[in-house]
C-alpha positions in Angstrom: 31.8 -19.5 11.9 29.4 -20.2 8.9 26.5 -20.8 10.7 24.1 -18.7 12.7 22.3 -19.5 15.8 19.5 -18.5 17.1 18.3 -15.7 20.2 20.4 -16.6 22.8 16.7 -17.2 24.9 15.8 -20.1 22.7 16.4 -23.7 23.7 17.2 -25.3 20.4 20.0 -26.6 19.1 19.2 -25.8 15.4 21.6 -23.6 13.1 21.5 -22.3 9.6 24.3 -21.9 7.1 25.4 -18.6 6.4 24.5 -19.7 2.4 20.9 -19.8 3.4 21.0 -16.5 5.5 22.1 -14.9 2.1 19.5 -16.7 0.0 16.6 -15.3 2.4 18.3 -11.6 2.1 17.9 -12.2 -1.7 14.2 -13.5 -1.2 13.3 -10.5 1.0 14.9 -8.3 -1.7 12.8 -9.7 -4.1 9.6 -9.3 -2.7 10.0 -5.8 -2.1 10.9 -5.1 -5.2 8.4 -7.4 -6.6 5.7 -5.2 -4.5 7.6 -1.6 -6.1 6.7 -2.1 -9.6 3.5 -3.6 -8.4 3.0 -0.2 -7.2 4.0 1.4 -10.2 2.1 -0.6 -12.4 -0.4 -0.3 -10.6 -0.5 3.9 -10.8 0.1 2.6 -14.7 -3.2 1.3 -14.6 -1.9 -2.4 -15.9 -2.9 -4.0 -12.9 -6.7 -3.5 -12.0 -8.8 -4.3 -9.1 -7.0 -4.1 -5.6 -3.8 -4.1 -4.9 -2.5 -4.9 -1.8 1.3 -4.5 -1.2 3.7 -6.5 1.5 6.7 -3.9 2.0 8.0 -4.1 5.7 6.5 -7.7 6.1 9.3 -9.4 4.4 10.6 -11.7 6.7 7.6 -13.0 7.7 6.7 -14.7 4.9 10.7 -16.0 4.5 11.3 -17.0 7.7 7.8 -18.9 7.9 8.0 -20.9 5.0 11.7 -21.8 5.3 11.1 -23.4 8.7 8.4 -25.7 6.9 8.8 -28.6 4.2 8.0 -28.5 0.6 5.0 -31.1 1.1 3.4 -29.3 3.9 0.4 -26.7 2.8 0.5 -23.0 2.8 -3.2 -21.0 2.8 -3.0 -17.2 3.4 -5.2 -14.0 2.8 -5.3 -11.2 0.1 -2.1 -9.8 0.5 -0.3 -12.8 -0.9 2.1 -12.0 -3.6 4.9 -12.1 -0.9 4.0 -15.5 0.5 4.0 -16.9 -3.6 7.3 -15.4 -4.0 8.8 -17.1 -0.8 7.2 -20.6 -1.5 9.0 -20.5 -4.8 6.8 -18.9 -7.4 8.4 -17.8 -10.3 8.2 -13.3 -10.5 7.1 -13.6 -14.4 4.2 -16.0 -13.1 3.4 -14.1 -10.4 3.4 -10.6 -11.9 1.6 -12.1 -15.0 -1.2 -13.1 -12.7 -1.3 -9.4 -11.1 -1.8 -8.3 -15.0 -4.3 -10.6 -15.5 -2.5 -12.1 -18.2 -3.0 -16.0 -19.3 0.6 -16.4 -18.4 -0.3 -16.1 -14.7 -0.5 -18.8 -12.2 -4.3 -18.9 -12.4 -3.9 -17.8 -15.7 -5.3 -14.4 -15.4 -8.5 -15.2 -14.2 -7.3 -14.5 -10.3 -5.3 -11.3 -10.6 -3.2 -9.9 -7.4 -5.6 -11.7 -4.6 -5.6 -15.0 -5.6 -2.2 -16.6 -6.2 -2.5 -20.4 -6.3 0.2 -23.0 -6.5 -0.4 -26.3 -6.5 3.2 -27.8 -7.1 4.3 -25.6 -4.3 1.6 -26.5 -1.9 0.4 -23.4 -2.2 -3.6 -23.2 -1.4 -4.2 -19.5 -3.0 -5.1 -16.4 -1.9 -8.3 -15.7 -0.4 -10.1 -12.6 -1.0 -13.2 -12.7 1.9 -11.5 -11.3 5.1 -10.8 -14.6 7.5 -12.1 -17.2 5.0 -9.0 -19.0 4.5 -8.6 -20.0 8.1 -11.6 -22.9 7.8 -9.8 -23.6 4.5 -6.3 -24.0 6.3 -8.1 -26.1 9.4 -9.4 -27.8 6.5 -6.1 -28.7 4.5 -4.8 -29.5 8.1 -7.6 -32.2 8.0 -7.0 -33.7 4.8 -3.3 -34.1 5.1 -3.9 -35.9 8.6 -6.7 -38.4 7.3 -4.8 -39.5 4.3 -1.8 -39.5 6.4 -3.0 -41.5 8.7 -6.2 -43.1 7.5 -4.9 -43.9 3.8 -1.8 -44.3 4.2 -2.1 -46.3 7.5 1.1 -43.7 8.8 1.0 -41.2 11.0 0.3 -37.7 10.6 3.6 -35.8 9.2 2.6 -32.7 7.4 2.0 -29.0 8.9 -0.6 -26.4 7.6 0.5 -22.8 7.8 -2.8 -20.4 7.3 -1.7 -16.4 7.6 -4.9 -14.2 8.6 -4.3 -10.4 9.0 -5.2 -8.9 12.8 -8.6 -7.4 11.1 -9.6 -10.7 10.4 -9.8 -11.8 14.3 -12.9 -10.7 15.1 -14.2 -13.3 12.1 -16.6 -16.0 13.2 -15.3 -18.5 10.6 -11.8 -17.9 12.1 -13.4 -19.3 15.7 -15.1 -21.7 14.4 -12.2 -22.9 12.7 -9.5 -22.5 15.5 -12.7 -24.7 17.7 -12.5 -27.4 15.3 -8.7 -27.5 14.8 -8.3 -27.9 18.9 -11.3 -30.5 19.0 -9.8 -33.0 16.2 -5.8 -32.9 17.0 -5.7 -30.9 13.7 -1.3 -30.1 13.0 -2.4 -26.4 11.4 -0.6 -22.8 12.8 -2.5 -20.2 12.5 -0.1 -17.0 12.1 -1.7 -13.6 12.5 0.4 -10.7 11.2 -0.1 -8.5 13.6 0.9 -4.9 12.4 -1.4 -3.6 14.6 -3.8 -1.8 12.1 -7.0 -3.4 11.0 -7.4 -1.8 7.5 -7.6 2.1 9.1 -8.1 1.4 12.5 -5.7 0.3 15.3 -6.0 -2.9 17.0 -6.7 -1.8 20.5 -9.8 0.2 19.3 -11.2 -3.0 17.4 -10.3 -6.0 19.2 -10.4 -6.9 22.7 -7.1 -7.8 24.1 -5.5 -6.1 21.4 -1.8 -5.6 23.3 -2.0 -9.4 23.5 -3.9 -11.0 21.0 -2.2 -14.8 21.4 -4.8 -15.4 24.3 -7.5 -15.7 21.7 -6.2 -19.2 21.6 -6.6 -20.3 24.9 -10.2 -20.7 24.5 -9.6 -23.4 21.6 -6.9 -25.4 24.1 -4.1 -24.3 21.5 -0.8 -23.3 22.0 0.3 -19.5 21.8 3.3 -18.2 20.8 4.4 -14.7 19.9 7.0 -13.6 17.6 9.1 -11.0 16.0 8.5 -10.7 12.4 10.5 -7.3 11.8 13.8 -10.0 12.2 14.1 -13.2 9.5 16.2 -15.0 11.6 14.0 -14.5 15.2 11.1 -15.6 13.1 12.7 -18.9 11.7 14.6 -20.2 14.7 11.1 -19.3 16.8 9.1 -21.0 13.7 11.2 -24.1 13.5 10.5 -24.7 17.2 7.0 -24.7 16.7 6.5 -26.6 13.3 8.4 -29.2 14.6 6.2 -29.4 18.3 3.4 -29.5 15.7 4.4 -31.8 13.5 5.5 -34.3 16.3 2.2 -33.8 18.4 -0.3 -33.6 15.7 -1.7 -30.1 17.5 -2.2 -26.6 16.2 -1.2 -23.6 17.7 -1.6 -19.6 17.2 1.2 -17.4 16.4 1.0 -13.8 17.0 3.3 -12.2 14.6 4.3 -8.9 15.6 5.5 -6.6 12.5 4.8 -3.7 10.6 3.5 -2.7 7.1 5.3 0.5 5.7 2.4 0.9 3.2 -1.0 1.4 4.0 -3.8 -1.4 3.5 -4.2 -1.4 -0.3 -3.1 1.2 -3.0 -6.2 3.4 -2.2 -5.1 3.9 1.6 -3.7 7.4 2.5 -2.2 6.3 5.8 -3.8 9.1 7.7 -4.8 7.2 11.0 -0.7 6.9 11.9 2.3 9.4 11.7 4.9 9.9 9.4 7.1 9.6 12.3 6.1 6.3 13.2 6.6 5.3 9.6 9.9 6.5 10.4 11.1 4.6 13.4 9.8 0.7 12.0 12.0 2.2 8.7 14.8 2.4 10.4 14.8 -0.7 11.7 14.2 -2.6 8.4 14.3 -6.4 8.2 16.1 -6.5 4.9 18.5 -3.8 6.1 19.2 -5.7 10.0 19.7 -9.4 7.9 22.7 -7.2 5.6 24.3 -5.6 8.4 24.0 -8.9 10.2 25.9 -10.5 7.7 28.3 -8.0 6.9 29.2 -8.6 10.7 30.2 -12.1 10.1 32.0 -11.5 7.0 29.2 -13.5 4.7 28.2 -10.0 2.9 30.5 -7.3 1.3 28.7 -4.0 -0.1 30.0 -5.0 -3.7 28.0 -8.4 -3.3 24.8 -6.6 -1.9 24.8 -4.1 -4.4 25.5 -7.2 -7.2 22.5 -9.2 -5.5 20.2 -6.0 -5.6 21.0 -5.4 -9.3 20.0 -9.2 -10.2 16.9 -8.5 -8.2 15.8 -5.9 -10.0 16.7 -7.5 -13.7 14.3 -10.4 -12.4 11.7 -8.4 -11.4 12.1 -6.1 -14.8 12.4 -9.0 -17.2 8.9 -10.2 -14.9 7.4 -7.1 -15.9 8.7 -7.3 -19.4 7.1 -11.0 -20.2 4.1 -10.0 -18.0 3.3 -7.5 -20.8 4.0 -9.6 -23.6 1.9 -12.9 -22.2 -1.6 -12.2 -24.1 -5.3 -11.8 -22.4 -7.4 -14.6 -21.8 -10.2 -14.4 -24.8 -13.4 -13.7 -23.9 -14.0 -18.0 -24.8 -12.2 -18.4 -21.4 -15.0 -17.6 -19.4 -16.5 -21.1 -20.4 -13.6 -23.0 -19.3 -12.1 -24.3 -16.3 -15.5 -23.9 -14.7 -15.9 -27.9 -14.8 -12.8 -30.0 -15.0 -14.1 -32.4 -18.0 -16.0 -30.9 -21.2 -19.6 -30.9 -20.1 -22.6 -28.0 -22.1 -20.7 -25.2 -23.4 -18.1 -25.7 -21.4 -14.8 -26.9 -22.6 -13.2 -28.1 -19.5 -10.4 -27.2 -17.6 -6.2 -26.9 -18.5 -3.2 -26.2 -16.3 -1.5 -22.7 -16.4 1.3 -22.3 -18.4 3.5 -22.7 -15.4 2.7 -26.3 -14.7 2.7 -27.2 -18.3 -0.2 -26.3 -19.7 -1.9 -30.1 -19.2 -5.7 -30.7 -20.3 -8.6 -31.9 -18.0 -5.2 -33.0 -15.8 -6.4 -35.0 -12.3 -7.1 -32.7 -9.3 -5.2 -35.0 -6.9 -2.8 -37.2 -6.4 -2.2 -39.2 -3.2 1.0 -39.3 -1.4 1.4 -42.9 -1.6 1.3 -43.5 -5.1 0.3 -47.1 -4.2 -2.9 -45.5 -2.4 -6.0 -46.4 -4.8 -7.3 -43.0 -4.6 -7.5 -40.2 -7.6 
């Protein structure tokens, strides 16, 4: 066999190559290795500000994004480095950004919370707890309007926005999740659910917290929950639902059940849960189920894991390496890319280095290019 298939529960049809299984080990690999040296250069004082790593919560991220398309949006919180890496950012972009270096994706100027891709559809991360939610509903409404309304098609792309359980209880969120049921918006809202908001446990915070996907009931949105400790359970599930989305022009709520091995940001001493429980999500690590799972079907040896993680760790390295070497944004740079065009004092606005580096380049460009829109 060189495909897998998913939970034996589920009712589709869909497969994936055993190629593609080995691509999202490497991608979960790189993440957490990605978030390591964050870590460490973190305690190394080159990355300032917060730092909020993704370790354990791998597979969310990679099992999401992979069951979307490249054209469809992707809005998510503070904790975002993993989500950047998954929708294709390069590591030396990504860790320039965390050193605040011009080489970043937002050229320095947005540091670990703020990642921003535009040529992957990536809508940034969003510091204010819950804020990116309107923001996703949002995106979910522009892609329908000039879908539909410009283009004269139908509506064919699907908004992922990620919140973090501690961001339920966010009025902005509801208000967002009303509008998105009310105008036939195609957004899923995924909560990942590691059942700690910041310090406190979700059942002490939230109502409902055993069972959160009800908080979408209210909205007329579909619920589903899912198992992000396992890439595969979350992709076959995830495919399901993007493409009930993207067919019915509705959102729906995904409660995302995993768990964080580190605590909320780099200042977090973890003391409101156990070392033991630590322990027992360990154990059952989604990096370390997808290897075992395909060393079972013969698409793995140890010699190519340990080759993969070696290549991982070079990337991440050499990341770290041109990180350091990309220089800080002079202090000029606070008068630009406030306005897109020269206008005052300022000097107008640039692309990072990533896209090419383009001046005063247009802020959008329709789908159809025959559309006579900017």
């Amino acid at each position: 066999m060189n495909s897998l298939k998913p939970p034996s529960s589920s009712q589709s049809s869909a497969t994936v190559g055993l190629p593609i299984a080995q691509k999202w080990l490497r991608e979960m690999m790189l993440i957490r290795e990605f978030e390591l040296r964050c870590m460490q250069a973190y305690q190394d004082k080159k990355i300032g500000g917060f730092c909020h790593v993704y370790i354990g919560q791998e597979a969310v991220a990679v099992g999401t994004i992979a069951a979307i398309e490249a054209g469809d949006p992707v809005v998510t919180a503070y904790r975002d480095h993993g989500h950047a890496l998954a929708r294709g950012m390069e590591a030396r972009h990504c860790m320039a950004e965390m050193f605040g270096r011009v080489g970043g994706c937002a050229k320095g100027k947005g540091g670990s919370m703020h990642m921003f891709d535009r040529a992957n559809n990536l809508f940034g991360g969003h510091g204010i707890v819950g804020a990116q939610i309107p923001l996703g509903v949002g995106l979910a409404f522009a892609t329908k309007y000039e879908d539909e309304v410009i283009n004269g098609g139908t509506s064919k792309r699907v908004t992922l926005a990620f919140l973090g359980d501690g961001a339920l209880n966010q009025g902005s969120v509801h208000e967002a999740q009303n509008l998105a049921g009310l105008f036939d918006l195609p957004v899923i809202i995924i909560c990942e659910n590691n059942g700690y908001s910041m310090g406190t446990a979700i059942s002490r915070g939230t109502t409902m917290g055993h069972d959160i996907s009800v908080k979408a009931a209210g909205y007329g949105m579909e619920a589903v929950v899912m198992n992000g400790m396992d890439v595969l359970d979350t992709y076959f599930a995830m495919k399901e639902l993007v493409e009930r989305v993207r067919t019915t022009s509705r959102p729906a709520f995904v409660d995302m059940r995993c768990y964080r091995y580190k605590g909320h940001s780099m200042s977090d001493p973890r003391k409101y849960r156990t070392r033991e429980e630590e322990e027992r999500y360990e154990a059952d690590d989604p990096i370390g189920r997808l290897k075992v799972h395909l060393e079972s079907r013969g698409a793995l040896s140890e010699e190519e894991f340990k080759t993969m993680q070696r290549d991982v760790r070079t990337e991440v390295r050499e990341a770290v390496e041109w990180a350091e070497k990309s220089p800080h944004a002079p202090v000029s740079d606070l008068y630009r890319d406030v306005y897109r065009e020269k206008w005052g004092p300022y000097t107008g606005s640039s692309e990072p280095e990533m896209l090419g580096g383009a001046e005063n380049c247009a802020a959008f460009e329709a789908t159809d290019p025959q559309a006579d829109v900017l």
